[in-house]
N, C-alpha and C positions, 0 to 999 in steps of 0.2 A: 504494500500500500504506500503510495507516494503522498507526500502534500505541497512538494514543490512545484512552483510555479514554474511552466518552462521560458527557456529564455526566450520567446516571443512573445509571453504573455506579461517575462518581468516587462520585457522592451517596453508594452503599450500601457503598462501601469506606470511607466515611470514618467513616458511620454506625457500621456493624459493627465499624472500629477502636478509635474512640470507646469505645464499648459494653467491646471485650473489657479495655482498657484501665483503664478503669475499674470493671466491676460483674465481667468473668469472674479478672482478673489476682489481683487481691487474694485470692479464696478458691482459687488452682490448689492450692496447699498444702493447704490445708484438705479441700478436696473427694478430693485421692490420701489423704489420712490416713486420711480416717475413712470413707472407699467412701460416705458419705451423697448420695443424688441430688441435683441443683439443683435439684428443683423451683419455687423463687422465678424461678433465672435463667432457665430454661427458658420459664415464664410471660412474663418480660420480652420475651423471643426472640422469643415470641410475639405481643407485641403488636406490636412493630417491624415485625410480617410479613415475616418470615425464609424462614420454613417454605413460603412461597405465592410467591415471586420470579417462578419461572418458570411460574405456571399463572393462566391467563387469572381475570377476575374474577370470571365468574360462576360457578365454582368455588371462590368464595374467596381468591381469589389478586392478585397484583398487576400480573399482564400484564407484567413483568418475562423475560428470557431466561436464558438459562443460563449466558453470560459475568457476568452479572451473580450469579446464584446461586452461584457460584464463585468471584468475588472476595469474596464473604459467606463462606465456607465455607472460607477464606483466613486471614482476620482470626479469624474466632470461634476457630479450631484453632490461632492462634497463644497465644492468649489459654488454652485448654485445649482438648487435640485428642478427648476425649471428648466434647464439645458439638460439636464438627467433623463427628465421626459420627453422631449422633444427626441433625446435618442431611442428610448423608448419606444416611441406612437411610432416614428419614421420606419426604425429598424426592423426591433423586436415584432412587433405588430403587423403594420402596413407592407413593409416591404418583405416579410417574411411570406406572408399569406398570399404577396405575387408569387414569391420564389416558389414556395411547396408548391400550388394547386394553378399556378398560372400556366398556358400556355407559350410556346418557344416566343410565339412573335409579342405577347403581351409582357415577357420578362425582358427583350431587347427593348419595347416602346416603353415599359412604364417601370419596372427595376432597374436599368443599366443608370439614367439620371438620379433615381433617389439614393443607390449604393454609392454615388459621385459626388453627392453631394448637392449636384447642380439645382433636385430640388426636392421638398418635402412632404412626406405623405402624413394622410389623417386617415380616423378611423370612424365610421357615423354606427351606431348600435345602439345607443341609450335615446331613448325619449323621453317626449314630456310623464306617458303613462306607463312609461317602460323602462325600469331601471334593474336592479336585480332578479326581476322576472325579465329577462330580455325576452326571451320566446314571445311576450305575447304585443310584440312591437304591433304597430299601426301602418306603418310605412309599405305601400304596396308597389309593386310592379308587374305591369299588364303587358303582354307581350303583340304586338301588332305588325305582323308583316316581319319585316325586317330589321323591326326596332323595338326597344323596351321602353315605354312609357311609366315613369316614376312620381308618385307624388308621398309627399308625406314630410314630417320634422325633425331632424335629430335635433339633440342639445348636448352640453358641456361639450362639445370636438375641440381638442385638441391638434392644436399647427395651421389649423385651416386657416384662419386670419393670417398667417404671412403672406409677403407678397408674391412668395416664392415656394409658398402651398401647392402643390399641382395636382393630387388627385385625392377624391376622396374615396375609400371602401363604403360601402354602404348593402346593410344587413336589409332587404326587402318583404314583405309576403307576395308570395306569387301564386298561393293557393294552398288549399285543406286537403287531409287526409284522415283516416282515423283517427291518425296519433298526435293532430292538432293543425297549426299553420305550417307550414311549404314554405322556408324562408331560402329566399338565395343570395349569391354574394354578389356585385356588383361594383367594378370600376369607374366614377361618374370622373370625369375632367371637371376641375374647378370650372372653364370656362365654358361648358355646357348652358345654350340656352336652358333658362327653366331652375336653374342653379341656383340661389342667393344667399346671399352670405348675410344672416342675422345678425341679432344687435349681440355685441361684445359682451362678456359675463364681467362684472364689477365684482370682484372677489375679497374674502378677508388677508388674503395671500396666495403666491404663486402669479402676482401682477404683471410678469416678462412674459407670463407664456399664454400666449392663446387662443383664449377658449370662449368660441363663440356658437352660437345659433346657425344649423343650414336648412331651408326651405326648400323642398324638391315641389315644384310647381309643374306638374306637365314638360319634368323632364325628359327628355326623349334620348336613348343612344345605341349604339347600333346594335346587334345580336352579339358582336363577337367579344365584348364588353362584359359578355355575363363569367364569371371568377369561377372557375373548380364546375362540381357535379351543382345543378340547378335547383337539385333534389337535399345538398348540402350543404348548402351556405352556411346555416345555425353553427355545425360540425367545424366545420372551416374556422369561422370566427372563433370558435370557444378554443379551440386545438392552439391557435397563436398567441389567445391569450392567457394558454398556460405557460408561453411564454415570458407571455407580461408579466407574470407572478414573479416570476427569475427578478426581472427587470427591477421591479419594485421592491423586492428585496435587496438586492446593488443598491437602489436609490437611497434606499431607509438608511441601510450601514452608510453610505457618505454621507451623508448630514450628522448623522451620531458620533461619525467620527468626526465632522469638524463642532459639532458640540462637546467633545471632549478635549479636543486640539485648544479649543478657546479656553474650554475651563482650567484644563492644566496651566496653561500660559496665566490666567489670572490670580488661581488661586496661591502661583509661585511671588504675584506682584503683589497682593493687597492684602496691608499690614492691619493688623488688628490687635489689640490686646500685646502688643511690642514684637510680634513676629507674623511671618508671614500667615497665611492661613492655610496651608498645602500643609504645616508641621500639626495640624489639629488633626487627631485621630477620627473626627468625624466626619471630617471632608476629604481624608483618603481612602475609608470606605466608600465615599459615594463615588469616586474618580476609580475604584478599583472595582465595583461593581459594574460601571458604564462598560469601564474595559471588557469585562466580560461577557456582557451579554454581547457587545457589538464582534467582540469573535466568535462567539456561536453563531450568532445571524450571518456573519462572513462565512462560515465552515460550510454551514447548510447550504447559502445558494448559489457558491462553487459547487459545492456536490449536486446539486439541481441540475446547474450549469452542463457538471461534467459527466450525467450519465446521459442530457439530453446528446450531446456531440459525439453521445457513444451506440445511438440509436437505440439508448434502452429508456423503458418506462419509466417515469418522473414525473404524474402528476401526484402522486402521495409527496416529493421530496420539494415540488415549488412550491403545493398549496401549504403545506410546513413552513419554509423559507417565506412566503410573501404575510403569514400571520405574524409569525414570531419575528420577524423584523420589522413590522409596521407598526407592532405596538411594541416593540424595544425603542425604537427611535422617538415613541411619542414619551415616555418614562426616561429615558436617558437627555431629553432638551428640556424634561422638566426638572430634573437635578441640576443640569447645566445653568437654567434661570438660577435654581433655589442656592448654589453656591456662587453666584452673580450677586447675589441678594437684588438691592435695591435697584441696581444700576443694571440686572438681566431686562429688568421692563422697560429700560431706556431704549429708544431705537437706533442712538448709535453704536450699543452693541453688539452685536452679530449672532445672539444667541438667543435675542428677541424675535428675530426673525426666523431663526431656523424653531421655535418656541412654537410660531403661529405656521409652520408649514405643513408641519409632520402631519398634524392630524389629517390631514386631506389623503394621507396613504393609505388612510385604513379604510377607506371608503373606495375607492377609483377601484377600479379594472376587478373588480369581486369585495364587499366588503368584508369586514373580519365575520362576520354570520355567515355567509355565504361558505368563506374559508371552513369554516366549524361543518358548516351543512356536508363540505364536500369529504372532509375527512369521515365525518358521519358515516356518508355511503361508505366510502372504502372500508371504511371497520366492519361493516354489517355485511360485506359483499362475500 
């Protein structure tokens, strides 16, 4: 049994640290202030070849694996976990569920630019009356002739608001069977008549990234637009986003890790009582607790990681990895405030922010009930 990282995967963890360390760290303030995109850092991201890790070359990509895209996806979310998602939605998600289930010419036209870089994919599933129940979405698609008529809502999408968004996924009903709705998967082009792009979401955090309202109005797009088996979409979608659990779990452990990175560093500065407060026995358990959980949440969703790139079964070790890190990271930025004391709630310190983010992980891409629910089955199966 190994637990070393191999030397491509140190490479891209050092890269990526490098990186958030210096071009994403210095603007995290800035970018929660004023909700303005990164577009510059995002560029950079890009050229690094971020966004293409785990997808072969001639798609763009760097032949890279998914242990490796997740210790990237580690670093950049420690650095700000908004660019954390944004690799995320693009990668894990969007651009994945071209690569699996897409067609040769659909993975040259719409993966070869998002593994590049050149531009970023979203993911439409959740509605207004459709959130953890996604099956029972509203969003339909009617098939006419030689083209798919789409109408219907998504909300919370993520990436779609950049200007350099280019396609969205979108989970449709195309019809009933006994065993309920006929959901299929579908490529809409942002600039698709019938497309619109709703109003922005006003958030309590996560201001840089996003997330806005799409309107499918009498969408229309051609037949060869429909993603995988027709009869499979739901399948499709859920499959990539046991990806996202991976994902989400990388994102949680960077922010916890720079919630400890901060505390450490303070609790060595701030004098109290004639010495610093890192020599108090009760603030090195809380800094040696953090430690710990945020390496088991690391251990786990490398092993997630590494048995998915080993084509073996891994939804019991993501839906593990995206629980247990999503509510580590919200208890490790809450200790991070509490040895902050007064000055954690101030917003020029960084751990205010990373305080108000966390919580948003335990909800996105499957909430922690849902995580519970899934384990459930598996124990009972």
């Amino acid at each position: 049994m190994d637990f070393d990282l191999t030397d491509e995967h140190r490479m891209i963890r050092d890269l990526s640290r490098d990186f958030a360390d210096e071009v994403i760290v210095p603007r995290g303030e800035e970018m929660e202030r004023t909700g303005e995109y990164p577009y510059d850092i995002i560029d950079q991201m890009a050229g690094l070849g971020m966004m293409g890790i785990p997808f072969p070359e001639e798609y763009g990509g760097s032949g890279g694996d998914w242990v490796g895209m997740h210790v990237c996806i580690e670093e950049i979310s420690r650095g700000d976990i908004t660019l954390g998602a944004l690799l995320d939605v693009t990668t894990s998600v969007a651009g994945q569920e071209i690569f699996v289930f897409g067609t040769e010419e659909q993975k040259q036209r719409w993966l070869t630019p998002i593994a590049q870089g050149k531009a970023i994919g979203a993911f439409g599933l959740t509605e207004p009356d459709s959130g953890s129940d996604a099956g029972s979405l509203r969003t339909t698609a009617v098939q006419q002739g030689d083209e798919w008529v789409l109408n219907g809502t998504k909300q919370f999408v993520t990436n779609i608001g950049l200007k350099n968004a280019s396609v969205l996924l979108v989970a449709a009903k195309t019809g009933e069977d006994k065993k309920g709705n006929i959901i299929s998967a579908f490529i809409v082009p942002k600039d698709t008549p019938g497309f619109t792009l709703g109003k922005r979401y006003e958030k309590m955090s996560w201001k840089a990234s996003a997330t806005h309202e799409v309107i499918l109005e009498e969408c229309r797009i051609p037949n060869d637009y429909v993603l995988g088996d027709p009869r499979r979409g739901f399948a499709h979608h859920l499959s990539v986003l046991e990806t996202g659990r991976i994902s989400m779990a990388a994102m949680s452990v960077g922010v916890a890790q720079a919630c400890l990175d901060e505390s450490v560093r303070y609790a060595k500065e701030r004098v109290q009582f004639g010495k610093p407060i890192f020599d108090f026995q009760g603030v090195q358990f809380k800094l040696a607790d953090m430690a710990v959980s945020i390496e088991l949440a690391r251990n786990q969703y490398l092993k997630a990681a590494w048995l998915k790139d080993q084509g073996r079964k891994h939804t019991f070790e993501a839906t593990v990895a995206k629980l247990y890190a999503t509510e580590m990271a919200e208890k490790v930025a809450s200790d991070a405030l509490q040895i902050h004391g007064g000055y954690g709630y101030m917003d020029e310190y960084p751990v205010s922010r990373y305080y108000k983010a966390v919580k948003l992980m335990q909800i996105v891409e499957g909430t922690s009930e849902v995580q519970r629910m899934i384990l459930g089955r598996i124990l009972g199966s």
